[in-house]
N, C-alpha and C positions, 0 to 999 in steps of 0.2 A: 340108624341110617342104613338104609339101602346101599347094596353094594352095586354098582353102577360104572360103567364107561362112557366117553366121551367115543361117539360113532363120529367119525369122518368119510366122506365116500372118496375123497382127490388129494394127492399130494400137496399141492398147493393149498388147501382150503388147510389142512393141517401144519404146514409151514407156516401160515401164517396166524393161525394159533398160537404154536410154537414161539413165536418170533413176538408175542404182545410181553412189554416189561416195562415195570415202571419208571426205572431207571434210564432215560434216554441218552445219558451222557455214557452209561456202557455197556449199552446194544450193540449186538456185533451181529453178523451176518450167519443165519441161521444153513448150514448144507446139508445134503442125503448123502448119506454111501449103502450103496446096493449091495450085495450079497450072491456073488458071483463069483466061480471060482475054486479055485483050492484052498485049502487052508492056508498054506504057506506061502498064498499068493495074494491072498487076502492080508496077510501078515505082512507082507511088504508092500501093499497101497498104503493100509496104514501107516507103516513107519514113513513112508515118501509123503503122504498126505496131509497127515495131522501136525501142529506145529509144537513144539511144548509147552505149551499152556496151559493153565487151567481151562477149567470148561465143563458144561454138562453132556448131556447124550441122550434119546431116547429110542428105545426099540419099539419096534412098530410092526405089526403082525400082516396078514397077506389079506383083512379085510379092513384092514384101517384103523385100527385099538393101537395104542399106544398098550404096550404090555409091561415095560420095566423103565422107571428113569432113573439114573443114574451119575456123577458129578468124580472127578477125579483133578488132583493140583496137576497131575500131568496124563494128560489125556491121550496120547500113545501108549504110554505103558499099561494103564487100563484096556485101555482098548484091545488090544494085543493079545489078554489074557482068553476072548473071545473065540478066538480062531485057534487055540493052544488043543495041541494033540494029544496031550500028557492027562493022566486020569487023575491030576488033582484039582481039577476045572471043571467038574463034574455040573455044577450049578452055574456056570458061563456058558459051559455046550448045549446046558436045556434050553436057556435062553435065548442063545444063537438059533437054536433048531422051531425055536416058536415065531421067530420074526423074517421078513424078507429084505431089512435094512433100519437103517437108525438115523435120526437126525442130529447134528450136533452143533454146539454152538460154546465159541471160545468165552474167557469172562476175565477181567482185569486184574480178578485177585483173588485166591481160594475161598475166602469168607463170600464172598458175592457170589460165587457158584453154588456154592451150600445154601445158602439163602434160596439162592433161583429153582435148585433142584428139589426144594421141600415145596417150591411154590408151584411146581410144572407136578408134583407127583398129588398138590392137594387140588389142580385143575382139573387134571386126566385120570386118575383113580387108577393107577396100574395095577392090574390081578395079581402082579408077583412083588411088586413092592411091600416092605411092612412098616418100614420105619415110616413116619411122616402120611401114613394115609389115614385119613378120616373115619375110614369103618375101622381099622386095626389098633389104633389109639385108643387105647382104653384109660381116657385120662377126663376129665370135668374140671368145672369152673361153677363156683357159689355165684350163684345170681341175686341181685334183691330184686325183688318185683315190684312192678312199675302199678302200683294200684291204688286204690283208697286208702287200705291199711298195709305197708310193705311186711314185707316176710320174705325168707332164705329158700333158695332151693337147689339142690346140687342138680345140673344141665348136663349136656355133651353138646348141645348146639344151643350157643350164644343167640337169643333172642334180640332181636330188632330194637326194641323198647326195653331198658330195664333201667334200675335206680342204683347200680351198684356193679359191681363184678369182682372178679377175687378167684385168684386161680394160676396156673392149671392144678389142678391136687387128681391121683389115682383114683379111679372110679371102681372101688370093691365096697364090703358091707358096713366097713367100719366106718369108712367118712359118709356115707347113708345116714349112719344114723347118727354122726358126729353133726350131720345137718340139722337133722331132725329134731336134735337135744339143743342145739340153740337157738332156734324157737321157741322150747320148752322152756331152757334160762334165762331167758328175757322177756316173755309170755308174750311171743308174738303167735298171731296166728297161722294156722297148716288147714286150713279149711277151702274151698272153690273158689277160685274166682271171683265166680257168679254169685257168691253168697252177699249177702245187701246188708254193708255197714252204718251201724248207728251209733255216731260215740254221744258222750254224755252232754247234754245240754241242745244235742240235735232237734231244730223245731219242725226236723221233715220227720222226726223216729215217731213212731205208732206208740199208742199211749201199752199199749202191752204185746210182750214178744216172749212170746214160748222157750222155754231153758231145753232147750235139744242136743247142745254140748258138752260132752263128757268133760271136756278139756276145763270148760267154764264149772263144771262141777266141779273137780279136782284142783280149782286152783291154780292152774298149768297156763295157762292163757288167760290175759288181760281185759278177752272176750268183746273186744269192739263194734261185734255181730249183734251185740245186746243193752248194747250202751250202761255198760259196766264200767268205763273209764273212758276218760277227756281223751280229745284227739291229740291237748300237747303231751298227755300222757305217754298215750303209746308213741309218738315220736319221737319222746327222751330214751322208751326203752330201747327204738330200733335203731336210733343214734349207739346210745350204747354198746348193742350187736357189732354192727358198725365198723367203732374203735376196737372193740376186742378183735376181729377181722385183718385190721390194721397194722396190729401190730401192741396195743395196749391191755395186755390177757393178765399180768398181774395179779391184779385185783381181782376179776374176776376166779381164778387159777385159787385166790387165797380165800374167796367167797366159800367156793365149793367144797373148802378144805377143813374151813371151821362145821361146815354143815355135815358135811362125811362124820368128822370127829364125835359132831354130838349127835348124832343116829344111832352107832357103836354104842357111845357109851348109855345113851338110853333102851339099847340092845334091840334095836331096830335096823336090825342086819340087812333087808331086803334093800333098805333104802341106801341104807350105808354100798352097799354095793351097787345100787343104780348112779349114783353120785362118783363112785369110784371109777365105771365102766363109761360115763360122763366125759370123768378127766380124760382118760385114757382117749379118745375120741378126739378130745380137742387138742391135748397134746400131739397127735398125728397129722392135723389136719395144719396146725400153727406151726409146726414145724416142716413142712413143704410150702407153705405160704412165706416164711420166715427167708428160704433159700432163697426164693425167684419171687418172688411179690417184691418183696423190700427191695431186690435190686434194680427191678424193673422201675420202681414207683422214684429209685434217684438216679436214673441213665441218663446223662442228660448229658452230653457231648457232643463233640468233633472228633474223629478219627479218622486220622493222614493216613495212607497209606498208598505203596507205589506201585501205578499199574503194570503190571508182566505183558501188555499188548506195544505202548506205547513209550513206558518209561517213565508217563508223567506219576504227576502227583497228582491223588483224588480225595476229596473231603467229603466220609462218612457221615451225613448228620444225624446222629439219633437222639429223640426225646422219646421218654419212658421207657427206654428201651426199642422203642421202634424207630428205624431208618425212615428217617422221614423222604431223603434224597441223598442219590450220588454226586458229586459236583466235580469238578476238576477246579484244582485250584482255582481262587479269582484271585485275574492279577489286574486285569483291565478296567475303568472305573463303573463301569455299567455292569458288569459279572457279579464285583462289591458290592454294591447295592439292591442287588436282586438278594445274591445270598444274603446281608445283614437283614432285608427285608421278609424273607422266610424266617430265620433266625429269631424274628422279634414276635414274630405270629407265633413262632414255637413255645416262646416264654411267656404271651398270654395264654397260653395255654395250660402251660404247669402256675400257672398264676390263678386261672379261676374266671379269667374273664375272656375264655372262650366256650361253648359248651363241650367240645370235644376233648377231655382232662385223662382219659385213661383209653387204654385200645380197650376194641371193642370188638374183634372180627376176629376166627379162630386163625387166620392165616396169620394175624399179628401177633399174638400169643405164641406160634408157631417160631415164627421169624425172632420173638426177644428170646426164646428160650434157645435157639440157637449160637445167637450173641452172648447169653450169659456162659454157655458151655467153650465158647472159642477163648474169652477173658479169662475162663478159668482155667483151662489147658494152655493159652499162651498168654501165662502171666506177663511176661513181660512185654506184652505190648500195653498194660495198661499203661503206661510209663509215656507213650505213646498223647493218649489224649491229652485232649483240653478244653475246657468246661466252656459252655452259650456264653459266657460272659467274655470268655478271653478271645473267642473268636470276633464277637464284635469290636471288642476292643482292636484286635491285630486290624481289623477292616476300616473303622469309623479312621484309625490313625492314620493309611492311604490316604481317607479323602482329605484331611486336614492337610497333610503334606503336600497333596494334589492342588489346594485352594492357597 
């Protein structure tokens, strides 16, 4: 991916940029602060300016780039560190000295500013940001391809069309080829696109087709280019793929293990060692999946939590890990209903009879792996939730006492 900025030519046009969220129950009002002044005067706009709240921030340079975004639980004190005269701010004073002012905007609850600021820094691409940008993420996602004959491929951007996903796992050589080898073990294919399948019993397949695959020679592939096997053949192996993906590696794990065994002992070392470097492969890849796959695949809750703007109470709703909406409580009987009414759409979804069953967008990948890291540092907010079921429950029991 191209390394690229979002060019604005007016403040306005980029305020309101700025200012798009999905969340409209806690949107708050996007402002500038200009860059004018002394340090220490600047230092005290902001202490009289800013309130203590959460919130994010972005700097913004003298041709309109948004250069660094940024997110603080208390946004004074962050901010402050900007204007600081002292030479351990070495990397706040570059910042400051690249930009002509910053927009900022409050947010109801530290996890919602973190959220916002990974989503403001994967809109605008900021030069000096690393974490959470697009090009600096050095992180992929297993795809299955959306085609005639499915097959695996390790991505950095999440295609439009696909049959599967699985991820984020580290994008270096080893899950490459951790990719690559399970194709190989479940003999799907790694062949074009474009290449034109013929499974067996095909009455469109040419009465004869050329052996041009090595893969098809060695046994390696199931070869459906050549109508070598049924199409529910190859569909039970890429089911297979699949479940091992999933979370069901087992079997497969103990497959590889008797096969390793008797290479060795038939003193067919090469193999025994391609088989060994196999495992190693998929145990890297199953165990980053294992982390954040599985938790994402059972997120499925409500999480309370109290706004620092206002005082109320706001109900997180995530399924699969992803924030579907922000809500503030419902207390009124048409709020009930609206939310048990999203609610029920979210559970055909984890149900199978919606089509949308897993995120699909890198921002959403984005966003649960943030939520899984906030669960895991503030354990005890799990304590906190309560599961799609309980929440309709507390709501359906209003309307009954309502009627």
């Amino acid at each position: 991916m191209a390394r690229k900025q979002v060019n604005v030519e007016t403040l306005p046009q980029l305020t309101s940029m700025f200012d798009e969220c999905g969340w409209s129950a806690v949107s708050s009002e996007v402002s500038w602060f200009s860059f004018h002044g002394t340090l220490r005067s600047m230092r005290e706009r902001v202490r009289s300016t800013f309130p203590e709240y959460p919130g994010v921030y972005a700097m913004v340079n003298a041709q309109g780039h948004v250069v660094y975004v940024g997110m603080s639980k208390k946004l004074p004190k962050r901010l402050q560190t900007y204007f600081s005269s002292t030479t351990k701010r070495k990397k706040e004073s570059w910042i400051r000295r690249t930009a002509v002012g910053f927009l900022w905007q409050p947010f109801p609850h530290p996890l919602l500013a973190r959220l916002r600021e990974r989503e403001l820094i994967r809109r605008f691409r900021p030069m000096i940001n690393v974490q959470g940008h697009p090009v600096q993420m050095k992180v992929g996602y297993i795809v299955a391809t959306q085609q005639t004959a499915e097959s695996f491929q390790l991505v950095t951007e999440i295609p439009k069309q696909h049959a599967g996903i699985w991820g984020p796992v580290p994008v270096n050589q080893l899950s490459k080829s951790a990719v690559e080898e399970l194709n190989i073990q479940f003999g799907l294919r790694d062949c074009p696109k474009r290449t034109a399948m013929y499974f067996d019993g095909d009455k469109q397949a040419p009465e004869t087709v050329p052996i041009t695959c090595m893969r098809a020679e060695l046994k390696t592939c199931l070869a459906p280019c050549l109508g070598s096997c049924t199409e529910g053949k190859y569909q039970r192996a890429f089911k297979s793929a699949k479940s091992f993906l999933s979370g069901r590696s087992q079997k497969v794990f103990s497959q590889i293990e008797e096969e390793m065994t008797k290479a060795a002992l038939n003193r067919q070392f090469e193999v025994a060692a391609k088989l060994r470097d196999r495992t190693k492969g998929f145990r890297y890849v199953n165990d980053h999946l294992r982390r954040f796959h599985d938790w994402s695949s059972r997120a499925n809750f409500v999480y309370p939590v109290q706004c620092e703007l206002s005082q109320a109470e706001l109900w997180i709703i995530v399924v699969r890990g992803i924030i579907v909406d922000v809500v503030p409580t419902p207390k009124e009987t048409e709020d009930r209903t609206q939310v048990a009414s999203m609610i029920e759409t979210s559970r055909k979804q984890l149900s199978g009879e919606s089509a949308k069953r897993n995120v699909s967008e890198p921002g959403d990948f984005e966003a649960a792996r943030i939520l899984f890291r906030w669960f895991q540092k503030e354990s005890d907010e799990t304590q906190k939730q309560f599961s799609l079921a309980q929440a309709l429950k507390r709501l359906n029991a209003h309307k009954r006492k309502a009627s």
